[in-house]
C-alpha positions as CSV (number, residue, x, y, z in Angstrom):
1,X,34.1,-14.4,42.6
2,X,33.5,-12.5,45.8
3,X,31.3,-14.8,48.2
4,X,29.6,-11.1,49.3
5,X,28.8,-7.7,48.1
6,X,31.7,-6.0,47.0
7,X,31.2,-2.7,48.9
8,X,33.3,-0.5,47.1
9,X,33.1,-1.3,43.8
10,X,29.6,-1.4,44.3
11,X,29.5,2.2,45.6
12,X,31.4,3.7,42.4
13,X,28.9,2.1,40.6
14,X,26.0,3.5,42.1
15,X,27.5,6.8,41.7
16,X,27.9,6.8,38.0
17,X,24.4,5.2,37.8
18,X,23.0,8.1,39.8
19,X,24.5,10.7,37.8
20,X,23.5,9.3,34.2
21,X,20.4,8.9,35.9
22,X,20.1,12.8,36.8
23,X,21.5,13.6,33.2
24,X,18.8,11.5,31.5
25,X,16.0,13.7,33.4
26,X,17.9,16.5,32.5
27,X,18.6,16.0,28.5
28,X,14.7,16.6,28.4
29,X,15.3,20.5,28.7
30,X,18.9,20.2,26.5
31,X,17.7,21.9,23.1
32,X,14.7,22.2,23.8
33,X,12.0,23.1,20.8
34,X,9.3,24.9,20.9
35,X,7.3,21.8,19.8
36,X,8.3,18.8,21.3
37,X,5.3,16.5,20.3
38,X,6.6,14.9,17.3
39,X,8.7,12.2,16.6
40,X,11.2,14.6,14.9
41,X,11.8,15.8,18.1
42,X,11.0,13.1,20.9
43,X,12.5,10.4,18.6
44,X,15.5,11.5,16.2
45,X,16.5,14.3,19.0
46,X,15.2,17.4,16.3
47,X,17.4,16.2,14.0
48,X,20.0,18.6,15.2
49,X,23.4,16.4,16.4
50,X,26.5,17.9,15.2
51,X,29.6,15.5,14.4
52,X,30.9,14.9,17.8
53,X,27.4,14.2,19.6
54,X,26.2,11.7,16.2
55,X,29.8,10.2,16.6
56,X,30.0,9.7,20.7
57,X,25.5,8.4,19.8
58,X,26.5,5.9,17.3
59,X,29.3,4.6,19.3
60,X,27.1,4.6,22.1
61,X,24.8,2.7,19.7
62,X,26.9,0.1,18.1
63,X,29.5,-0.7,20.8
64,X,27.3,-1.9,23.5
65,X,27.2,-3.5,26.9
66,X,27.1,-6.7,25.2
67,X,30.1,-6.1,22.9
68,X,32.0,-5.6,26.3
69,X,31.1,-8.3,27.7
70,X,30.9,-10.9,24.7
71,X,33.3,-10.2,22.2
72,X,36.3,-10.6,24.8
73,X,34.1,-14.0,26.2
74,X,34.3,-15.2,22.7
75,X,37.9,-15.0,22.9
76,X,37.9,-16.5,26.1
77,X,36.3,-19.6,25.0
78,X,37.2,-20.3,21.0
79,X,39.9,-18.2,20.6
80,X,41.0,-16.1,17.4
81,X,38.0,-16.6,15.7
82,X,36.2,-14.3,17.9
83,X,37.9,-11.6,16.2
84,X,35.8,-11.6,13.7
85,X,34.1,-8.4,15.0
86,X,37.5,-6.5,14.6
87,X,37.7,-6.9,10.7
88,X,33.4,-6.3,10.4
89,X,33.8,-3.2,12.0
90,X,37.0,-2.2,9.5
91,X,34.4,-3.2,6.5
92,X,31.1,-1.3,7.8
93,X,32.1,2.1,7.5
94,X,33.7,2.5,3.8
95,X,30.1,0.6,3.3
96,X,28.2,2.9,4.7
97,X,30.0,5.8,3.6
98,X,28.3,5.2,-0.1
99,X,24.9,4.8,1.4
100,X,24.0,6.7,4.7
101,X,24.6,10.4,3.4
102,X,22.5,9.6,0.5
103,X,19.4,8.0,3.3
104,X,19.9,11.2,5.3
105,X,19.6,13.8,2.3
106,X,16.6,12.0,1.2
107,X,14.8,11.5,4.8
108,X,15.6,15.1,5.4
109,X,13.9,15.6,2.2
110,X,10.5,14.0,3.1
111,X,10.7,13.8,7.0
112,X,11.1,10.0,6.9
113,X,11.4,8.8,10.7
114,X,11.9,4.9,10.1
115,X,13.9,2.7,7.1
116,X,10.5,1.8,6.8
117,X,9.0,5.3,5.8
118,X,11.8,5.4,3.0
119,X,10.8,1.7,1.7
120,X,7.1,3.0,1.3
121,X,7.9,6.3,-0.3
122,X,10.4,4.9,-2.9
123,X,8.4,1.8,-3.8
124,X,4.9,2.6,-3.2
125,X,4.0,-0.3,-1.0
126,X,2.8,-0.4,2.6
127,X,3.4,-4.5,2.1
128,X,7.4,-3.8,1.7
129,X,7.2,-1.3,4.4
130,X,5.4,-3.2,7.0
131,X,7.8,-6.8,6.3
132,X,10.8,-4.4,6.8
133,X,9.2,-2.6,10.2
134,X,8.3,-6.3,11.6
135,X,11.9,-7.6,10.6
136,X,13.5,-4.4,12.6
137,X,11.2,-5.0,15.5
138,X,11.5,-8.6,16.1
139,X,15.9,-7.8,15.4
140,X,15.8,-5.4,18.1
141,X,14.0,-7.2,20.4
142,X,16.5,-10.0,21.8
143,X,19.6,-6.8,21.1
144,X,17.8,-4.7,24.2
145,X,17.2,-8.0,25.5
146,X,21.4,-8.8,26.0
147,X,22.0,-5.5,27.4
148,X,19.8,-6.9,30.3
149,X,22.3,-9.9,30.3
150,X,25.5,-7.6,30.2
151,X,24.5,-5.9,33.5
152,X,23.3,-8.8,35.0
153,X,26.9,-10.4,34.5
154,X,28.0,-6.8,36.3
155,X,25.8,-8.0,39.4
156,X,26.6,-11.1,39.5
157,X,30.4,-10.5,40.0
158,X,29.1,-8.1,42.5
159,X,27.4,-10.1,44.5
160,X,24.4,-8.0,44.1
161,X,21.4,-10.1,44.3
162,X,22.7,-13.1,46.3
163,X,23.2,-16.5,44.8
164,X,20.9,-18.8,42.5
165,X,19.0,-20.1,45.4
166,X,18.0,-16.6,46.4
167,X,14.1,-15.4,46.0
168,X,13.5,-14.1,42.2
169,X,12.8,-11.4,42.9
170,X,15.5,-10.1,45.4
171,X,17.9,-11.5,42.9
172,X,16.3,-9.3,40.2
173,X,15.2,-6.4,42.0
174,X,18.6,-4.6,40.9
175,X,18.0,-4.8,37.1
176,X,14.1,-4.2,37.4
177,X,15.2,-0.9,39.3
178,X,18.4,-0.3,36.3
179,X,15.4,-0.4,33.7
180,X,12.8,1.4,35.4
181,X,15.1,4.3,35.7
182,X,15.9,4.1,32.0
183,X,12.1,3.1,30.6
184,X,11.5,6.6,32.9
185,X,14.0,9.0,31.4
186,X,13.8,7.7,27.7
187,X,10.2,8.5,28.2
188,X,10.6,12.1,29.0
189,X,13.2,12.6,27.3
190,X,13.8,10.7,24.3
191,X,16.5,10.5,22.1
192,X,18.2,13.3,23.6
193,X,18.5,11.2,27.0
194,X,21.1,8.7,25.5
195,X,23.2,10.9,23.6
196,X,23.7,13.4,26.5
197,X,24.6,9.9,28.5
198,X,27.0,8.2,25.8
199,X,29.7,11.1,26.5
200,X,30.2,9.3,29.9
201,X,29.7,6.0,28.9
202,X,32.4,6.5,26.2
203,X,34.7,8.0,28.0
204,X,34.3,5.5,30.8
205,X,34.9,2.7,28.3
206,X,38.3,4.3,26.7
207,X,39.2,5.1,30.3
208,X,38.8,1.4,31.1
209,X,40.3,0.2,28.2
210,X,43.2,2.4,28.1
211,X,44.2,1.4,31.9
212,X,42.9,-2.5,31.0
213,X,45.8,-2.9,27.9
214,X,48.9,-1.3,29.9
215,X,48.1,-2.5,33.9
216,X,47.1,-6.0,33.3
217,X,49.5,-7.5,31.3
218,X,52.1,-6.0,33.7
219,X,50.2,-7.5,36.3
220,X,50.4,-10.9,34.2
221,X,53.8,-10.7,33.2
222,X,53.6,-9.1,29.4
223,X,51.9,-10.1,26.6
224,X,54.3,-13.1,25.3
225,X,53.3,-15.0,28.4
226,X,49.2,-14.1,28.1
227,X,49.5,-15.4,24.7
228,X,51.4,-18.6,25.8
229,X,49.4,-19.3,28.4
230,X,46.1,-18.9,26.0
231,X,47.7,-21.0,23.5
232,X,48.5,-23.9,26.3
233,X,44.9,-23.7,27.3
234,X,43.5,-24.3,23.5
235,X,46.5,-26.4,22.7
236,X,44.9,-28.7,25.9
237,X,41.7,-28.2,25.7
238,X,41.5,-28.9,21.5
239,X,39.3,-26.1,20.6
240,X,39.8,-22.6,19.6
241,X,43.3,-21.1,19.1
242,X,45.2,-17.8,19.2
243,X,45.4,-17.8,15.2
244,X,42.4,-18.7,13.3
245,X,42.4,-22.7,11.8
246,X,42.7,-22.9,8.2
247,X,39.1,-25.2,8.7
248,X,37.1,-21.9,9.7
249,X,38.3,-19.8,7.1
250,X,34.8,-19.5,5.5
251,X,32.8,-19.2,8.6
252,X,35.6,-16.5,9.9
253,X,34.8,-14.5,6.3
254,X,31.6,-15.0,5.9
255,X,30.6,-14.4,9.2
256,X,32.8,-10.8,9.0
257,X,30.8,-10.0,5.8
258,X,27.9,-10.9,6.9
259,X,27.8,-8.8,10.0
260,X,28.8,-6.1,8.3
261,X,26.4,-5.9,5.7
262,X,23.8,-6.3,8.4
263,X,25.1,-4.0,11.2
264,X,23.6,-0.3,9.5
265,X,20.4,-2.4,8.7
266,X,19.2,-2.5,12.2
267,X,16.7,0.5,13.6
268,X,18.9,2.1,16.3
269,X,21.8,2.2,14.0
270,X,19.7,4.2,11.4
271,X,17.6,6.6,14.2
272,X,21.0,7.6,15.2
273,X,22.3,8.3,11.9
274,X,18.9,10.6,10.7
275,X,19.7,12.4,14.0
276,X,22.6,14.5,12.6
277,X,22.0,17.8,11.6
278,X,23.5,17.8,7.9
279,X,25.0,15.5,5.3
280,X,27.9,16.5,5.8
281,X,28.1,15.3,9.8
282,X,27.5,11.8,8.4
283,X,30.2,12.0,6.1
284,X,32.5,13.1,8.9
285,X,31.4,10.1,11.1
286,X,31.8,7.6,8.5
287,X,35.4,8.5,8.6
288,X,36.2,8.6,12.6
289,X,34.2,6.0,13.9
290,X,36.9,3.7,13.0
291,X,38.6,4.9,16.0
292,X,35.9,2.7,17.7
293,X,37.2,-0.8,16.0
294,X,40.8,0.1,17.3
295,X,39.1,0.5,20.2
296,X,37.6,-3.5,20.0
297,X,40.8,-4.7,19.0
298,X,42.1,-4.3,22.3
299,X,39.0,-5.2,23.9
300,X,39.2,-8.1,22.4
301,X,42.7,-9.0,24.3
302,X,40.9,-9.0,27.8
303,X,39.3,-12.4,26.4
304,X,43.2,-13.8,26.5
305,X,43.8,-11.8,29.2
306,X,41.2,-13.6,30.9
307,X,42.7,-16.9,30.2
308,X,46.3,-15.5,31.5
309,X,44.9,-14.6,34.8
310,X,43.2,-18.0,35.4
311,X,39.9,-16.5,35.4
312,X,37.6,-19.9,35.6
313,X,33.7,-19.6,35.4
314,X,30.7,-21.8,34.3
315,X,29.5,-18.4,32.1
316,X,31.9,-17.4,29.6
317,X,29.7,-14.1,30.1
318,X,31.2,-13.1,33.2
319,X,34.7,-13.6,32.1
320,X,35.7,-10.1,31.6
321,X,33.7,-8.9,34.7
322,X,35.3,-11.3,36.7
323,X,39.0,-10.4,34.9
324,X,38.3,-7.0,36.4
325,X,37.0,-7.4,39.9
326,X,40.3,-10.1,40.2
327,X,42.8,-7.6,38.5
328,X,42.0,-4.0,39.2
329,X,41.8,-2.6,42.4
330,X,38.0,-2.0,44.2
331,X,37.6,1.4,43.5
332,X,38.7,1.0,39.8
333,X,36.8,-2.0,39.3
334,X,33.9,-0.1,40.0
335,X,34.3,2.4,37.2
336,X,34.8,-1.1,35.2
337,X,31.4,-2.2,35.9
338,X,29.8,1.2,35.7
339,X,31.1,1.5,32.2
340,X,29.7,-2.3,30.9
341,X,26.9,-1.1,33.0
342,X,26.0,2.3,31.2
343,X,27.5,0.7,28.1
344,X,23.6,-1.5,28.5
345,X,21.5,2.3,29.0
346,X,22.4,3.8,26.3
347,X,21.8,1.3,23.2
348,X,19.2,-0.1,25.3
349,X,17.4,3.4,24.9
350,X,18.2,3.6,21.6
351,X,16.8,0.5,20.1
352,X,13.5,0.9,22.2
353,X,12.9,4.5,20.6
354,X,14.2,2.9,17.4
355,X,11.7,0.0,17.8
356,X,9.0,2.3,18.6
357,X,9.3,4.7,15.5
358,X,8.7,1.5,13.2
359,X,5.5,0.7,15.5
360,X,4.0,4.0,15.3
361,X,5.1,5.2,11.7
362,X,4.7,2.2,10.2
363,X,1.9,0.1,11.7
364,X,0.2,2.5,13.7
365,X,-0.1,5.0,11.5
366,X,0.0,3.1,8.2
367,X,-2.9,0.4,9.5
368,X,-4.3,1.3,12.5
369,X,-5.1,5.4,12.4
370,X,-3.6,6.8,9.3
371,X,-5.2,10.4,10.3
372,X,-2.9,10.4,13.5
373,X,-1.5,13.9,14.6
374,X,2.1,14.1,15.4
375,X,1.1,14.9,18.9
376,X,-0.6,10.9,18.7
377,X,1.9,9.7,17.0
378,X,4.5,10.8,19.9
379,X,2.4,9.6,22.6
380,X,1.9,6.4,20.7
381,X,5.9,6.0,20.2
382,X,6.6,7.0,23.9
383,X,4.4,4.1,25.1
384,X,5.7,1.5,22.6
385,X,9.2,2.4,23.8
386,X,7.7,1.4,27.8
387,X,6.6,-1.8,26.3
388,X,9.5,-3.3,24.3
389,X,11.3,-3.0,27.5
390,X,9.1,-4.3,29.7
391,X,9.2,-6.9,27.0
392,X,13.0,-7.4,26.9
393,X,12.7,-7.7,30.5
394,X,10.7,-10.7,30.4
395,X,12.5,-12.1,28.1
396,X,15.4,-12.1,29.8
397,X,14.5,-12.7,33.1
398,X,11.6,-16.0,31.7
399,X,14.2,-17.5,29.7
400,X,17.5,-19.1,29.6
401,X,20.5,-16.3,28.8
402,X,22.1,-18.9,26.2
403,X,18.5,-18.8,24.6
404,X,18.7,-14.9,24.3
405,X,22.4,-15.0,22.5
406,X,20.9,-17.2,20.2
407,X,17.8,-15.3,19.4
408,X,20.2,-12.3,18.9
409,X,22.2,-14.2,16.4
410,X,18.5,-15.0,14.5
411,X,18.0,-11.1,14.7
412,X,21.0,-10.8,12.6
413,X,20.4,-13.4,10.5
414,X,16.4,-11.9,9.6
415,X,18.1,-7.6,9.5
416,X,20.4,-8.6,6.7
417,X,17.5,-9.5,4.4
418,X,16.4,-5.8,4.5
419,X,19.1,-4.7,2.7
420,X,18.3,-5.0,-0.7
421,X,15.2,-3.1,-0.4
422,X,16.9,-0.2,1.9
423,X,20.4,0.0,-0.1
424,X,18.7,-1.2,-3.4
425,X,16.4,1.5,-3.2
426,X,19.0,4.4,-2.5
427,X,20.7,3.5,-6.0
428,X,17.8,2.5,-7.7
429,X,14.6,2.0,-8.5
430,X,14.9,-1.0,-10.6
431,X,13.8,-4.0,-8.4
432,X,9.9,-4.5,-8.5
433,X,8.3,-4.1,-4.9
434,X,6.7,-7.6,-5.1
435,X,10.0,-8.9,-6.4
436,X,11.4,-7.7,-3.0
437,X,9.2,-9.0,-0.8
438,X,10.0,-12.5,-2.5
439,X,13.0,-12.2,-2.0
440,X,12.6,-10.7,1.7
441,X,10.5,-14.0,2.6
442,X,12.3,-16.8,1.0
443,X,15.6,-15.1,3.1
444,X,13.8,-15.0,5.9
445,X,12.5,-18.6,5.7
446,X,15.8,-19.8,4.6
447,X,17.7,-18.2,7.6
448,X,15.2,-19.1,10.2
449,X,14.8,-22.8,9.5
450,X,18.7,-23.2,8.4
451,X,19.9,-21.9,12.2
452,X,16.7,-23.9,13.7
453,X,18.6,-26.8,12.7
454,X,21.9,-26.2,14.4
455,X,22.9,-27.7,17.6
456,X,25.2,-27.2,20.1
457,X,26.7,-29.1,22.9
458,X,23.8,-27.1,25.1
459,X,21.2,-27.1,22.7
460,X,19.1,-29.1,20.0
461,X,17.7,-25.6,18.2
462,X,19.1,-22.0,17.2
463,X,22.6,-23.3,18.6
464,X,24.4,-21.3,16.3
465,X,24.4,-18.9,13.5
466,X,26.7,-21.5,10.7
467,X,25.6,-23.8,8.7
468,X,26.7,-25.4,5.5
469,X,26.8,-23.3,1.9
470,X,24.7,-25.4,-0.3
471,X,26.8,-26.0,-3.5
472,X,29.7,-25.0,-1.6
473,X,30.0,-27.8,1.3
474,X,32.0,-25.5,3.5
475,X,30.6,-23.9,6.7
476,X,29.4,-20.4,6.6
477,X,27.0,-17.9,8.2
478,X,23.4,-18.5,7.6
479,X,22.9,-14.9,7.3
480,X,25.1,-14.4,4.0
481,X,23.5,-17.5,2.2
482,X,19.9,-16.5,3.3
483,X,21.1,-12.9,2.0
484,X,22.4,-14.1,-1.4
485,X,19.0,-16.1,-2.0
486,X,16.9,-12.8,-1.4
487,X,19.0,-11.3,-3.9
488,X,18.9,-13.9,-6.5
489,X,14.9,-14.5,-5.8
490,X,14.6,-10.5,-6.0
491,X,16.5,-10.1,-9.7
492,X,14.5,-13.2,-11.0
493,X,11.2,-12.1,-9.8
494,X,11.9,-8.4,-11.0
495,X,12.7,-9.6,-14.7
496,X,9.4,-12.1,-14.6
497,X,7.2,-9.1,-13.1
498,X,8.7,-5.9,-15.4
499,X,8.0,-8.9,-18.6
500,X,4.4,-9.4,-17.2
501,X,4.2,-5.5,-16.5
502,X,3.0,-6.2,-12.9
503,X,2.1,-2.6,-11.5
504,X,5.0,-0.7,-10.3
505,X,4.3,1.3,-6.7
506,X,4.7,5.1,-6.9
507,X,8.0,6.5,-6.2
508,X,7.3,9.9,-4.1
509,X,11.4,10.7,-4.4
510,X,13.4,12.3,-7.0
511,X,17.0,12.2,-8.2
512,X,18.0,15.5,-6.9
513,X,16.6,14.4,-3.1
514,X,19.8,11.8,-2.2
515,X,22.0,14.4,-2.4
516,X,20.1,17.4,-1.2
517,X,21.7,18.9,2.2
518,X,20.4,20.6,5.0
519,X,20.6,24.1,3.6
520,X,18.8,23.0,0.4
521,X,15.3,24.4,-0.6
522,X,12.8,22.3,0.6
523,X,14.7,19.9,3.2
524,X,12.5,19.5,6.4
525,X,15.3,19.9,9.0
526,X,12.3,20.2,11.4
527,X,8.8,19.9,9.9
528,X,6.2,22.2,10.8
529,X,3.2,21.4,13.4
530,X,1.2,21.3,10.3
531,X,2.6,18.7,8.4
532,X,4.7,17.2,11.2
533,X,2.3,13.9,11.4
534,X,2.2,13.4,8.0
535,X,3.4,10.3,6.1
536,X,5.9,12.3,4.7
């Protein structure tokens, strides 16, 4: 690591930074409406992305600073099993391809902002609603969180900031600017700001990658000596490997299921999605975003790479940073950073309008003021999104970086146990609302105290996201088991509540509305002022 500032790369950086800065002001006047003071528009961009802007904001959504900087890191440190994310990715999107058209056609339908507005309108209950808006909150939190800790790593290879002993707040005063910036054009300009900025944040990343998987294995001799010399490190060391051990098959599968399963459940995944302009766009994406996992296959390679290039630091973080500042020239390093760097803006800006929607539709407006107008509602959402980054600031900067990893992993672990209520309640109506929520909480309970009660060689609590299958005996993710409890929890109660004929919750929707399109009589592309605010 440079013992200064590295000038140059430092001056590319700022450039890039500078000018999706500009074009974050700017995407406030790109598509206008004529009235901007509803979360239609402020918050899902007036629903009016065609296939290439929904495809470059969802990549922008789901491949993220963090993904940059810690998929590779996982390599770096255990080896093949942090390719996990490779085959997740490969799952996701025939997954979502049987659910996300029919959530769009049906949100179009009744002007449903959050997962949370759909949950309330199928089932009838603001309970349901309001334990899915809290779950997507509190997931979201520690995600914006580790796009804080992605730039940071940036920084620090840098030598922005100065060393640990340096004042706080000189050593912070980089990212505090980084997010003021963002919390300042997110709030003018909402979701159109990030999906204006993800066309140069992805083509910055495929840029980087592209050069990455050709210049430094030359640079390192070809790939048969980067994989020896990562095989002679795990071979030493006794951990990890480059092929997975037949003892981590479970965890490897599970945790690949899992992730998938969980991955469309979070808030910014599903703001992005209701962004499109028609049915049709979604069905489009479903089929090119796996473009993106090719994409993390060979991002995953730097990790080795890494190794190769006898890359050595105390943060397996800054591996990949530090593999690029070592490897590429100044200049190009620069573009490097500046893509992990915008790679943190744009998901970061993204979850917080995500995490505000739930707020506002789903607290706000379901418990607090229920007559809201959709100007209220706007200015309500606006100032949430201000707030969960100043809180993902904190949290960052107040607590240990391992800590916020962790909590991340938890996040995962509590999204996935929205998913029988949201993709349940696409295909039917069958499950009892109360049913769900049992389920919902004995997951969540499950989850949480199962990965409070795995250590690590750094900490005594939440030091991992595996734990042993009861009845099984083999290691697996938390997340799956906690998932397949909700599920078994949610059929038992349902046949024990439709016996006892517990009152069933309205269901506002009808058949015909999963599969109605934008063109369709009666689908509210873009409600009107009058009805704009309603629960609806």
């Amino acid at each position: 690591m440079n013992d200064g500032v590295n000038g140059v790369a430092l001056a590319v950086f700022i450039f890039f930074f500078v000018l999706v800065t500009a074009m974050g002001f700017m995407a406030a006047r790109w598509r206008r409406a004529e009235n901007e003071h509803s979360l239609d528009e402020w918050g899902l961009g007036g629903r009016s992305f065609g296939t290439w802007v929904t495809w470059f904001l969802l990549g922008g959504d789901l491949y993220t600073a963090y993904t940059f900087v810690a998929v590779p890191a996982a390599i770096y440190a255990a080896g093949a099993s942090g390719f996990f994310a490779v085959p997740y990715t490969i799952l996701v999107y025939p997954l979502i391809f049987t659910f996300l058209p029919r959530l769009w056609s049906v949100s179009h339908k009744h002007g449903y902002v959050t997962t949370s507005d759909f949950v309330r309108g199928r089932f009838g209950s603001k309970g349901l609603s309001l334990a899915v808006a809290v779950t997507g909150i509190l997931a979201t939190m520690p995600y914006i969180a580790l796009q804080l800790v992605g730039i940071q790593a940036v920084l620090d290879v840098m030598g922005v900031g100065g060393g640990e002993d340096t004042n706080w707040f000189v050593k912070d005063l980089p990212l505090l600017i980084a997010f003021g910036v963002l919390a300042a054009y997110t709030y003018s300009s909402g979701l159109r700001a990030p999906a204006l900025i993800a066309f140069v944040k992805d083509t910055l990343i495929y840029i980087v990658i592209a050069v990455a998987i050709i210049y430094i294995p030359i640079k390192l001799g070809g790939f048969d000596d980067i994989f020896a010399a990562a095989s002679d490190k795990f071979a030493e060391s006794g951990k990890g490997g480059v092929v997975p051990d037949s003892g981590g098959q479970w965890t490897y599968a599970t945790l690949a299921l899992g992730s998938a399963l969980a991955l469309f459940m979070y808030p910014h995944s599903i703001t992005a999605t209701l962004s499109s302009r028609s049915r049709e766009v979604i069905r489009r994406n479903t089929t090119i975003l796996p473009l993106y996992s090719l994409m993390l296959g060979l991002l995953a390679l730097l990790g080795f790479m890494a190794i190769a290039a006898g890359v050595k630091v105390e943060n397996g973080q800054l591996a990949i940073p530090q593999l690029f500042e070592n490897m590429f020239p100044d200049w190009f390093a620069g573009v490097a950073f500046a893509a992990i760097g915008i790679g943190a803006l744009v998901p970061a800006a993204i979850m917080s309008i995500a995490a505000a929607n739930l707020f506002t539709r789903n607290i706000y407006k379901d418990f607090i003021k229920p007559d809201a107008t959709a100007a209220q509602e706007t200015k309500v959402s606006k100032l949430v999104s201000l707030l969960v980054k100043v809180g993902a600031l904190i949290f960052v900067l107040g607590m240990d970086k391992t800590v916020a990893i962790n909590f991340q992993l938890l996040g995962g672990i509590w999204i996935l146990q929205t998913f029988p209520a949201l993709v349940g309640g696409l295909f039917t109506r069958w499950f009892h609302r109360w049913a769900l929520l049992g389920g919902w909480a004995v997951g969540m309970v499950y989850g949480t105290v199962a990965a409070y009660g795995v250590a690590s060689p750094t900490q005594k609590h939440f030091g991992g996201s595996s734990d042993e299958i009861p009845g099984i005996g083999e290691i697996g993710y938390i997340g799956l088991t906690a998932f397949v409890l909700n599920v078994l929890v949610t059929v038992v109660l349902t046949v024990v509540l439709r016996a006892v004929k517990a009152p069933d919750g309205v269901d506002e929707t009808k058949p015909a509305d999963y599969t109605a399109d934008a063109g369709d009589p009666g689908v509210q592309v873009e409600l009107p002022p009058a009805t704009a605010g309603s629960s609806h």
